[in-house]
C-alpha positions as CSV (number, residue, x, y, z in Angstrom):
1,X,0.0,0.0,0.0
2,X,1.4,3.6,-0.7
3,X,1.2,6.4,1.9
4,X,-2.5,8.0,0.1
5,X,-3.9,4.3,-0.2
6,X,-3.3,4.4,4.0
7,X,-4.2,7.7,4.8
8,X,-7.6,7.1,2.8
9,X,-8.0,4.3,5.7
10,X,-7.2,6.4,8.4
11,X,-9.8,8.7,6.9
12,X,-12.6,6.3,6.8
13,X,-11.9,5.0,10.3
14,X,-12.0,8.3,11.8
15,X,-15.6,9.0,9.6
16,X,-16.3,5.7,11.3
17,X,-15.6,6.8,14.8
18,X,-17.3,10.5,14.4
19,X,-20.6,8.7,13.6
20,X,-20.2,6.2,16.9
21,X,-18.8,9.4,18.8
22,X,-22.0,11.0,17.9
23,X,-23.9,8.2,18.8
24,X,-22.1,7.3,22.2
25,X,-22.7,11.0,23.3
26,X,-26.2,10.8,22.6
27,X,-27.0,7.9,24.5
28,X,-24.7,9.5,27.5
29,X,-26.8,12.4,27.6
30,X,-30.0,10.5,28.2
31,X,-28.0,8.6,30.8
32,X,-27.3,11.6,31.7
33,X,-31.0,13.1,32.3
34,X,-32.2,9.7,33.9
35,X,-29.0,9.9,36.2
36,X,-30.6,13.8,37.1
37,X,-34.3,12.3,37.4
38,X,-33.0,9.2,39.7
39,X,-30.6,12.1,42.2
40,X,-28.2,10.0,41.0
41,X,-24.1,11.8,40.5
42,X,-23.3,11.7,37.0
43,X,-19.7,10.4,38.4
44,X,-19.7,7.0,39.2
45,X,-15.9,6.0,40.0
46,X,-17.0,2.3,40.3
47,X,-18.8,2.2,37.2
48,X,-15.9,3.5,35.6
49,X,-13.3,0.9,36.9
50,X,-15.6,-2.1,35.5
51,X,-15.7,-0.6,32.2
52,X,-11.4,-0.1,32.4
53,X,-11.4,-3.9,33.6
54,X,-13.2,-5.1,31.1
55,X,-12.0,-3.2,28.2
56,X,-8.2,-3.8,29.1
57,X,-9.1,-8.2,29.3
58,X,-11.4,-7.6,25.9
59,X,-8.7,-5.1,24.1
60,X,-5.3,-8.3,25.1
61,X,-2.6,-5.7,23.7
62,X,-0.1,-4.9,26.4
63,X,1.6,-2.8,24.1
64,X,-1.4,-0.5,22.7
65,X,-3.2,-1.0,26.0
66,X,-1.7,2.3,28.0
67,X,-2.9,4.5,25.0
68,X,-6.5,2.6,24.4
69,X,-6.9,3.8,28.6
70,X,-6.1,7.2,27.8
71,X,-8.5,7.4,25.2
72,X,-11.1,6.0,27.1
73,X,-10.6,8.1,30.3
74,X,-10.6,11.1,27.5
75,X,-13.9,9.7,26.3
76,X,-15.6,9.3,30.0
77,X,-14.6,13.0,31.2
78,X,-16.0,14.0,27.7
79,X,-19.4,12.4,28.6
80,X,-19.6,13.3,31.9
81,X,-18.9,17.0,30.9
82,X,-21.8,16.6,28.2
83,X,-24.1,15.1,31.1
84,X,-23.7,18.1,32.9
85,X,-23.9,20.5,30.1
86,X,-27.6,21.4,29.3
């Protein structure tokens, strides 16, 4: 593959994510308002470390696995700030 054919991948992964994005961040703000209806935090630290648990047994990449966390710690702060954000 040349350097275009790859970057033309690169491109319609990250189309691929900014639909899921969207979508993820839709579904967290209606978490978001029945979190608000139940006087429930939207923080839940426990919830959080499950999700990390399983992604890190699910994603089996030592290697990658340090950036994958960063990326979805990025992605939890994003959608907590979006549940709080009316």
């Amino acid at each position: 593959m040349n350097l275009n054919e790859l970057r033309k991948e690169i491109d319609d992964i990250d189309d691929q994510m900014m639909e899921l994005f969207k979508k993820r961040m839709v579904i967290s703000k209606n978490i978001g308002k029945v979190k608000k209806a139940m006087g429930l935090p939207v923080f839940d630290p426990s919830r959080e470390q499950v999700l990390l648990e399983k992604r890190e047994i699910a994603f089996n990449d030592d290697t990658l696995w340090p950036m994958y966390k960063r990326f979805l710690i990025t992605l939890f702060d994003l959608s907590k700030e979006w549940q709080h954000h009316e």
